[in-house]
N, C-alpha and C positions, 0 to 999 in steps of 0.2 A: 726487354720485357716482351713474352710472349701474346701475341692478340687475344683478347678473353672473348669465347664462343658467343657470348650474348652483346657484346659490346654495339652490333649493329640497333638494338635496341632501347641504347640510354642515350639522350641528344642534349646537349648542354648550350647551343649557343641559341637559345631564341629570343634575346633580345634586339629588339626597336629602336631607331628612333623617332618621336613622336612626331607626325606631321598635321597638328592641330595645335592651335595655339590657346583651346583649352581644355587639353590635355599635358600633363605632368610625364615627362620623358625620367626617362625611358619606359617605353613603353614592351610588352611580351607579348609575341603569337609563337603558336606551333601552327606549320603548315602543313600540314599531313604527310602525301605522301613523298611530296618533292624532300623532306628532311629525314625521315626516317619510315623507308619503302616496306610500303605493306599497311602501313597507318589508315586508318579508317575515319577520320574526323578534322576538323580545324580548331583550333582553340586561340582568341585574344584576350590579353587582359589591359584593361586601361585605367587609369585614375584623372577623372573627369574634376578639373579644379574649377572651372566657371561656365555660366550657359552657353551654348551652342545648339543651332538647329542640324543636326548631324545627318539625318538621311528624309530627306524634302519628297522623295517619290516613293508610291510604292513599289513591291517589288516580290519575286516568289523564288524558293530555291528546289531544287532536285532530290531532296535531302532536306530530316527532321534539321530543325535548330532549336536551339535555346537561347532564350537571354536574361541576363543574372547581374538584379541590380542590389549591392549593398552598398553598407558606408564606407567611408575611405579611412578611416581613423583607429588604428588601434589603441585599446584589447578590444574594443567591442565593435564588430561591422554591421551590428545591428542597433545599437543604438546612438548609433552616430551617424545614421540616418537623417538626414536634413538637408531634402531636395522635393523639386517636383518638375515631375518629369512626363511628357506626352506621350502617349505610343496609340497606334490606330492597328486595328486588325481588321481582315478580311475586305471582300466586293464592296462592303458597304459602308468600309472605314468607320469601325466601331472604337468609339475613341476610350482610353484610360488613363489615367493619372495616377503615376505613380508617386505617393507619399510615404514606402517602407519598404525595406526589403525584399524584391519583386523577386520571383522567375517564371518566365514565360515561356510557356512551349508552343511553337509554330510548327504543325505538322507540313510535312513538305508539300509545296502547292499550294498551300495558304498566304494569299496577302494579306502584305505587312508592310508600316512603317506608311507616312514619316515618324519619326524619333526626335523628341525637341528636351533636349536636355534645358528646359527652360527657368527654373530657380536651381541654385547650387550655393546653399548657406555653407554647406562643410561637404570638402570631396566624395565622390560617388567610386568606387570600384565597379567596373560595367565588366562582363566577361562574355562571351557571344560565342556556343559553341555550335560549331555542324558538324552532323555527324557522313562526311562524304571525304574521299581521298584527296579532292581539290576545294576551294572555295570558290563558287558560282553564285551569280545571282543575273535573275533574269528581270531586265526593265524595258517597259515599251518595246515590246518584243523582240528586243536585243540581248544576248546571253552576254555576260561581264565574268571575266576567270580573272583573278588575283593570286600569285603564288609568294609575295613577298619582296622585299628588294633581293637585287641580284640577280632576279631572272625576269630580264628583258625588262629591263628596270623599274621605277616605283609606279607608273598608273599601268592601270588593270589593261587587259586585253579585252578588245571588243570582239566574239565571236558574232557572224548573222546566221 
């Protein structure tokens, strides 16, 4: 079969697996550009089955993100909402509580987080997109690069 011209741009293997134990394996990222070269963003999706304090520091990236909390349960991922969930933004850690269907835009530069997935009656769908060709995140003035398992294996790389 001959090679089809666009085929550089359809990526099928981006499945995970979950390294939280309250998170529901297998878990999806796309990693930008290390998967599919040219790609301009990161994308995960997770199905958060019980609480976890998930990101304890804050932290800022290079790059808009989002993050996108519905329910875990189909047909409806909005009403099968039934969580509460921490999120802090900016210098002065302005805190929120997520009780519904959330998406958050952190413009790049903006601190963010911790993230306390703290009640979980019925699973969460969390999806966390940046829109940069790597995923970065900078903490205590250390830059953190993450491309995925397989390259250089599962913990992030410390840039100073």
């Amino acid at each position: 079969m001959a090679k089809k011209k666009y085929a550089k741009y359809v990526f099928s293997d981006f499945k995970e697996d979950s390294n939280l134990p309250a998170v529901a394996g297998p878990q999806a990222y796309f990693r930008g550009a290390r998967q599919i070269p040219g790609a301009n963003m990161n994308m995960g999706w997770q199905l958060f089955v019980k609480p976890i304090y998930l990101e304890r520091e804050p932290h800022t990236h290079e790059a808009d993100e989002y993050l996108i909390f519905l329910g875990g349960q189909l047909p409806d991922l909005f009403s099968s909402f039934d969580a509460e969930i921490d999120f802090w933004l900016g210098e002065e850690a302005e805190k929120y509580t997520l009780t519904k269907p959330t998406i958050i835009f952190i413009p790049k530069g903006l601190s963010h987080c911790p993230l306390n997935f703290r009640v979980i009656i019925k699973p969460v769908l969390f999806s966390a997109l940046e829109l940069t060709p790597r995923f970065t995140k900078t903490m205590n003035g250390k830059e953190y690069v993450y491309e995925g398992p397989g390259v250089g294996g599962a913990p992030p790389v410390i840039k100073i």
